[in-house]
C-alpha positions as CSV (number, residue, x, y, z in Angstrom):
1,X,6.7,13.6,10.9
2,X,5.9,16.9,9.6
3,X,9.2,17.3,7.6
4,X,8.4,14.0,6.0
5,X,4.6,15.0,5.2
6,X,5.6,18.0,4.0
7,X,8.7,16.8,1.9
8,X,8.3,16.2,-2.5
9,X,9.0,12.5,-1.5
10,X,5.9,11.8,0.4
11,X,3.6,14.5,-1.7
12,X,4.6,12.4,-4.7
13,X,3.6,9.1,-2.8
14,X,0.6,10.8,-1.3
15,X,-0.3,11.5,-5.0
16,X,-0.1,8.0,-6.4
17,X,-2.1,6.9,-3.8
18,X,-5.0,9.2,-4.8
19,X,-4.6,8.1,-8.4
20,X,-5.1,4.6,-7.9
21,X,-8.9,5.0,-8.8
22,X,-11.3,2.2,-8.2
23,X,-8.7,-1.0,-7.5
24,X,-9.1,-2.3,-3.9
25,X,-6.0,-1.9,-2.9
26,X,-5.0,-5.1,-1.5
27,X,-1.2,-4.9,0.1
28,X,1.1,-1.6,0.8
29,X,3.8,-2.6,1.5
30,X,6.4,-0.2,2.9
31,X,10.3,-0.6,3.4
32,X,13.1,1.6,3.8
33,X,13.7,1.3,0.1
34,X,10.6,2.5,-1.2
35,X,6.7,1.9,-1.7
36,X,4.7,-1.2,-3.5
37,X,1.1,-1.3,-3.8
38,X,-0.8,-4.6,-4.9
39,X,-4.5,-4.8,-5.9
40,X,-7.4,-7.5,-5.2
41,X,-9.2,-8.3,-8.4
42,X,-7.2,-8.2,-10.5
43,X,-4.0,-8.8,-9.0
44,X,-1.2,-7.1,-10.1
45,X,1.3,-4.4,-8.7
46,X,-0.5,-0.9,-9.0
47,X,2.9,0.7,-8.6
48,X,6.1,0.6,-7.1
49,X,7.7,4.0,-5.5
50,X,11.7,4.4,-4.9
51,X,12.6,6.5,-2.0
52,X,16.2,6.8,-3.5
53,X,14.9,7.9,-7.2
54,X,12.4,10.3,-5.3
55,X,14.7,12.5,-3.3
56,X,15.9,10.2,-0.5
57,X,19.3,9.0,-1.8
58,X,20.4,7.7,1.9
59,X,18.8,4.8,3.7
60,X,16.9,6.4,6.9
61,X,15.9,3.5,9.1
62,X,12.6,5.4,10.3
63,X,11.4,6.7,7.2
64,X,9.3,3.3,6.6
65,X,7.6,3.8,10.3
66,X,7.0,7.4,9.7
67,X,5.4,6.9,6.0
68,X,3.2,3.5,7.3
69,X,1.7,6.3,10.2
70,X,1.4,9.2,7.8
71,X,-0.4,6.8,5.4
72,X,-2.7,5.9,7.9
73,X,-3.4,9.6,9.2
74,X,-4.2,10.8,5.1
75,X,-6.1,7.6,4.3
76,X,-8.6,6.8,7.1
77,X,-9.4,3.0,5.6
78,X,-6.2,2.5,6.2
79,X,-6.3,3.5,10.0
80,X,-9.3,1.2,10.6
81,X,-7.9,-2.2,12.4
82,X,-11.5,-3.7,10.7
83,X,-10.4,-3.4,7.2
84,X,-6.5,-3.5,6.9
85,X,-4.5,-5.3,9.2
86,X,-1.1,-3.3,10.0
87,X,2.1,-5.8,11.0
88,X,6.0,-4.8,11.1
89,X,8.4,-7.1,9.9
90,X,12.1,-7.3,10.1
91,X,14.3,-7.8,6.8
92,X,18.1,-9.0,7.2
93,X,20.0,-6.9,4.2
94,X,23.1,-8.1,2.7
95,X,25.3,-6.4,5.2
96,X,24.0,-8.0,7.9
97,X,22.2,-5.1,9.5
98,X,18.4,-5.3,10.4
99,X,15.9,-3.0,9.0
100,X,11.9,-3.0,9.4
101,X,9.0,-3.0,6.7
102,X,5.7,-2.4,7.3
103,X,2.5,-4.4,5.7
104,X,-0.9,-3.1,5.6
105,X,-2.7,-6.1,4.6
106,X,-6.7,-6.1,3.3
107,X,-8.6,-8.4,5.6
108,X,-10.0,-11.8,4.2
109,X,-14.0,-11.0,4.3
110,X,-13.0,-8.1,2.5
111,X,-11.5,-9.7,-0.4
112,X,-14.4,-12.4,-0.1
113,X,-17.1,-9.6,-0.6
114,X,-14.7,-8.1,-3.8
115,X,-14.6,-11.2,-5.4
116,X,-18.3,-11.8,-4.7
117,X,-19.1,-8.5,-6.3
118,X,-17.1,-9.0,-9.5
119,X,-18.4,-12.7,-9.7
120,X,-22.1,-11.3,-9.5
121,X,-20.8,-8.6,-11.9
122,X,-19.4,-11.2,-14.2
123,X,-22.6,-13.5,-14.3
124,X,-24.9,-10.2,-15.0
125,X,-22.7,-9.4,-18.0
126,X,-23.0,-12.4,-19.7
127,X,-26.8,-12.8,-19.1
128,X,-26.6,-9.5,-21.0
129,X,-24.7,-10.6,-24.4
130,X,-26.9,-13.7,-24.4
């Protein structure tokens, strides 16, 4: 796991992560292939990270386990079962052979309470241009 941590693949990663700002992240979803992150409100894809465009050019069938527990370890939200849900997942490629992804998924009354806030947020501004 260090070698990964400490590899220009997962510093770059680790770097998007941190520049996401103030989206609630929403899904990570992690494969073999690379990295896509989702947000709540509003929804759209925050980015989308290649593993083969960022230095790993061959498919390593641990690198998604290793990156969903590194991810966890450097972002502590992550790690708490109370706010993200983790679950593996198994994709069938082309060639037949079986690989796993890995989901970290933002729990429901977490999305309720973003979409509460920008609701109330919402109402407030337009009592405001009234």
């Amino acid at each position: 796991m260090e070698y990964v941590r400490t590899s220009n693949l997962y510093l770059q990663l680790y770097e998007n992560m941190n520049n996401i700002g103030s989206f609630a992240v929403d899904e990570i979803i992690i494969e073999n292939s690379g990295v896509r992150v989702t947000s709540v409100y509003p929804a759209h894809k925050l980015f989308d990270y290649s593993f083969k465009q960022n230095g790993n050019s061959c498919r390593n069938k641990e690198l998604a386990r290793i990156v969903a527990l590194l991810l966890a370890m450097d972002f502590s939200l992550l790690a708490d079962p109370s706010i993200y849900q983790l679950r593996r997942y198994r994709i069938y490629r082309m060639n037949g052979k079986k690989e796993y992804g890995f989901r970290y998924t933002l729990r429901r009354h977490y999305k309720d309470e973003i979409f509460s806030y920008r609701q109330q947020m919402h109402k407030s501004a337009s009592l405001l241009i009234r």
